[in-house]
N, C-alpha and C positions, 0 to 999 in steps of 0.2 A: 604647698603653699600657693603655688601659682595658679593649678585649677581653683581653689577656694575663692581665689581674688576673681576669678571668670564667673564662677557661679553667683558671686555675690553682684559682678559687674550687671549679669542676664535675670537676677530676679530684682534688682533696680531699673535698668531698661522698663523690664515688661509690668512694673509698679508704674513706672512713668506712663507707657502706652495707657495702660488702664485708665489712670487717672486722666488723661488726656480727654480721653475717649468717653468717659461718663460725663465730663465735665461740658461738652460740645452743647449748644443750642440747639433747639429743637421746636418746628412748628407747632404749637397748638392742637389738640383735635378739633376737627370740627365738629360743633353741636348739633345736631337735628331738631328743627325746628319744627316742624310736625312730623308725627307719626304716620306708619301706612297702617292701613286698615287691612284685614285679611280678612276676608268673609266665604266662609264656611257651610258649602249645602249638603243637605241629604236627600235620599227619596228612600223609598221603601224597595227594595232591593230579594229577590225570590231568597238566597238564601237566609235573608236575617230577618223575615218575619213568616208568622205563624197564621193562617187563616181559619178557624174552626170548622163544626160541619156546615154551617148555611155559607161561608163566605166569608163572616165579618172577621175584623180584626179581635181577638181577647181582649179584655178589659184587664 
């Protein structure tokens, strides 16, 4: 009987902490107010393109 009185004591306890704890105030996020831009280059690179016989690139 006695341990049941403790176990029921430690999942009351740790209801309370929880409850405690979800309940707490909390800052806001903050919003972004513009976005960054990521800008993106290429170039023509020997492995990934193809030259035919004269030189040019395929169509």
């Amino acid at each position: 009987m006695k341990r049941k009185m403790i176990r029921l004591v430690a999942a009351f306890l740790a209801a309370i902490c929880l409850f405690l704890s979800g309940c707490a105030v909390t800052d806001a996020p903050k919003k972004t107010t513009e976005k960054e831009m990521l800008v993106i280059g290429s170039d023509i690179y020997s492995p990934y393109f193809y030259l035919d016989d004269d030189g040019n690139l395929p169509e």
